[in-house]
C-alpha positions, 0 to 999 in steps of 0.5 A: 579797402580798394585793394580787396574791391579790386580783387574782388571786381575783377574775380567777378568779372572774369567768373561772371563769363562763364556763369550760366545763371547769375543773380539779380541785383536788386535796388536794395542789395539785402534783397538780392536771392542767392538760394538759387544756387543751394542746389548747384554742385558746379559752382564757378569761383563767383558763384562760390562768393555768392553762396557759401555754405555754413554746415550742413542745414541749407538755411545756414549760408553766407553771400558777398557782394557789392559795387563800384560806380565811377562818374565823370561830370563836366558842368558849365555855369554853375548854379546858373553861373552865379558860382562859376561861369566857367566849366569844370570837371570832376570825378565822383567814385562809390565802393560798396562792400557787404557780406550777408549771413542767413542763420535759420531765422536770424540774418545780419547784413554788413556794409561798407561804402566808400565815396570819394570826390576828386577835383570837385571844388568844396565837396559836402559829404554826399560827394565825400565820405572816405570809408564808413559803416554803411549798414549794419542790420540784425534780422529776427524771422517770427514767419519765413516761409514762401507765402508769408514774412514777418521780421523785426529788422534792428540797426542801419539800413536802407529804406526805400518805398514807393516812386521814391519821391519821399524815401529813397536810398539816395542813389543818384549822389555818391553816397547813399543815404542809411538810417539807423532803425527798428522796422517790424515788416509783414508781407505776403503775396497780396500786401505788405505793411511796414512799421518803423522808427529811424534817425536818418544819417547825417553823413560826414567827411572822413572816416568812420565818423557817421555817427547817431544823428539826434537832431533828427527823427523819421517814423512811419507806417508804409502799406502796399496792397497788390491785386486791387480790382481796376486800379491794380495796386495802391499804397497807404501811408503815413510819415512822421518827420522831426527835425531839432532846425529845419530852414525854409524861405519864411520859417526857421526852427524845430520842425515837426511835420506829418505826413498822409498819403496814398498812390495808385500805379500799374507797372506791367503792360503797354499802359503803366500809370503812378497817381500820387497825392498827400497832405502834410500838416504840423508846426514849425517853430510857432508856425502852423504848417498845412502842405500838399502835392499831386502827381501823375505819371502816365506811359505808353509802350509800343511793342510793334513798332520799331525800337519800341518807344516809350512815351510818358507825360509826367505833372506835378503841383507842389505846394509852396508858402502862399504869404510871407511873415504870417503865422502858416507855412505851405511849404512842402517838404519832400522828406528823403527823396530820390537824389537825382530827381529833375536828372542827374546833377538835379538842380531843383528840388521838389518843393514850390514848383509846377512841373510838366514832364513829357518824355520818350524812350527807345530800345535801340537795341537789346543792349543800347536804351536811348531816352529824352526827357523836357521839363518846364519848372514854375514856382507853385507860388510867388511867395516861396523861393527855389529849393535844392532836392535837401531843401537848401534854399538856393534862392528866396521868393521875397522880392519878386513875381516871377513865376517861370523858373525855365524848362531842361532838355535831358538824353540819357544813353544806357548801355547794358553790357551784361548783367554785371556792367553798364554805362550812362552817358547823359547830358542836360541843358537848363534854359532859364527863366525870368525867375532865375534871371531876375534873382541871379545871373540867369545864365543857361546851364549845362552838364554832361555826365559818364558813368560806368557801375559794375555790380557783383 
């Protein structure tokens, strides 16, 4: 397989030079639009590989593409030097094949990835999964037509919805994160609604071994209504979680939790805005759950001013377990999140915290982005421990008051080289707080990370 990805990348690469129109790779690659090229008769070699007619009824055609991403991370005092004091150094590298092929009202997605983890000491399988179906999907078109869709979309998929902060497709880990699923989705050019029921993959090391996860469920109903007077655009949801054992600093056992939320945003402009809140309530073992979370995110862009900065602030509450050992749980779980939430190595998870996030971003140059971003982390409640972006606990609450995790300084430079290759080079530097020092060793953490990723 890496064979063909390389022969594939570099047929990209070069063809790429001479295109004169080339697509737009979307977040999630089933959505990337070819249809462009249906009417170009001068097609160069990349261009063939991206549109390949299947007759002569333009509906019937066939798309290859994909991606490789190689990252270099070098990290000092793991875990807050509780795992390693020392600095180490690994290598994290993602290959992701698909081929994509439209019949008139019937469309099948295939993909493979291939994520491979060298020298990194006891990789899970998010840093290692050798070669495994990665999506594999049937869709059945009932509507099809420029104002208005409606399809029954039958087998692995990716699903993304939102800011990410509850369903995401994993980006930031090596391997991204699929679900097995039957998802009915309508949409026209002011709302769209989708309806699923999924079992979220449990990815395993090796090779074509990801198989039917059943000890987990994830259903929902996800409605985005665009053009809303004053506030622009809001979502209306609600997710459905069950889990045969879930693990939380004061429960443990099958869990069964729902889901409402709603959120309010504006992504065009100088002004951008994203208001999210929610409310979860059910049981875990004989415990009664009752949890929730608030966010804000406010930017402002500078369009006449010198490398048009960017300045944001960022807050979030988010529930943790108020008293040990009773029969309630406040604890939020953050579902499927965004891997790299707090940075890129995202050392903390979105559950029983106080966040305040200030940030900037400039554009350097057409090419060069440089963003810097500070974070300080509070626990929401001194009852409720630390959890990583999976909800692992990496630290119980029990046993001290402290409530001041620490704050992180990240820089992120990005380079655009085309439309096909970028590079990030992005280093963190956590500060720790009395919390982390007085249940561990509370040593400052540091990480530098370079990642090239090339799309075709």
């Amino acid at each position: 397989m890496n064979t063909l990805l390389q022969l594939l990348l570099l047929l990209g690469f070069i063809s790429a030079t001479n295109a004169q129109q080339n697509p737009v790779f979307q977040k999630l690659r089933y959505d990337d639009d070819v249809t462009y090229l249906k009417t170009d008769s001068a097609k160069n070699a990349y261009q063939r590989i991206k549109y390949i007619p299947l007759g002569k009824n333009s509906s019937y055609f066939a798309s290859i593409g994909g991606e490789a991403r190689w990252q270099y991370t070098y990290t000092v005092n793991d875990k807050w030097g509780d795992e390693s004091d020392e600095g180490d150094g690994y290598l994290l590298s993602r290959y992701l094949l698909h081929a994509d092929i439209h019949l008139g009202a019937f469309r099948t997605f295939f993909e493979l990835q291939s994520s491979l983890a060298n020298s990194k000491i006891d990789p899970s399988p998010v840093d290692e999964n050798q070669l495994d179906i990665h999506q594999a999907f049937l869709d059945i078109d009932f509507i099809d037509n420029k104002n208005e869709q409606f399809t029954l979309r039958l087998g692995r998929q990716e699903m993304m919805y939102g800011s990410q902060r509850l369903v995401a497709v994993r980006e930031g880990p090596n391997s991204r994160l699929a679900f097995d699923a039957i998802k009915l989705f309508y949409k026209n050019k002011n709302w769209q609604t989708d309806a699923f029921f999924t079992h979220p993959i449990a990815n395993k090391t090796g090779t074509f071994n990801d198989q039917f996860n059943e000890n987990a469920k994830f259903w929902g109903n996800y409605t985005v209504i665009h053009k809303v007077p004053f506030i622009e655009n809001i979502d209306l949801y609600y997710l459905g979680l069950w889990k045969s054992r879930a693990v939380f600093d004061d429960a443990t056992g099958e869990e069964t939790r729902h889901s409402f939320g709603t959120r309010i945003w504006k992504t065009k402009g100088n002004w951008k805005y994203d208001f999210e809140s929610l409310y979860q309530f059910g049981k875990i073992n004989e415990k009664t759950i009752s949890a929730w979370t608030i966010s804000s995110f406010a930017c402002y862009t500078f369009e006449n001013i010198k490398f048009s900065p960017e300045i944001g602030l960022k807050t979030e509450i988010i529930s943790g377990d108020k008293n040990a050992d009773d029969n309630h749980l406040q604890t939020f779980n953050p579902l499927y999140p965004r891997g790299a939430y707090f940075g890129l190595v995202a050392l903390i998870g979105p559950s029983n915290l106080i966040d305040i996030h200030p940030s900037v971003s400039f554009n350097l140059t057409e090419k060069f982005t440089l963003g810097i971003d500070y974070d300080i982390f509070w626990r929401q409640n001194t009852s409720d421990g630390l959890y990583a972006p999976n909800m692992q606990l990496l630290y119980s609450g029990k046993g001290t008051r402290e409530r001041y995790i620490g704050s992180q300084l990240i820089s992120n430079l990005d380079y655009d080289m085309n439309d096909f290759l970028s590079f990030t080079l992005e280093t963190g530097w956590f500060n720790a707080g009395s919390f982390l020092k007085e249940v561990g060793r509370g040593k400052d953490y540091f990480y530098g990370a370079l990642t090239a990723q090339f799309k075709f």
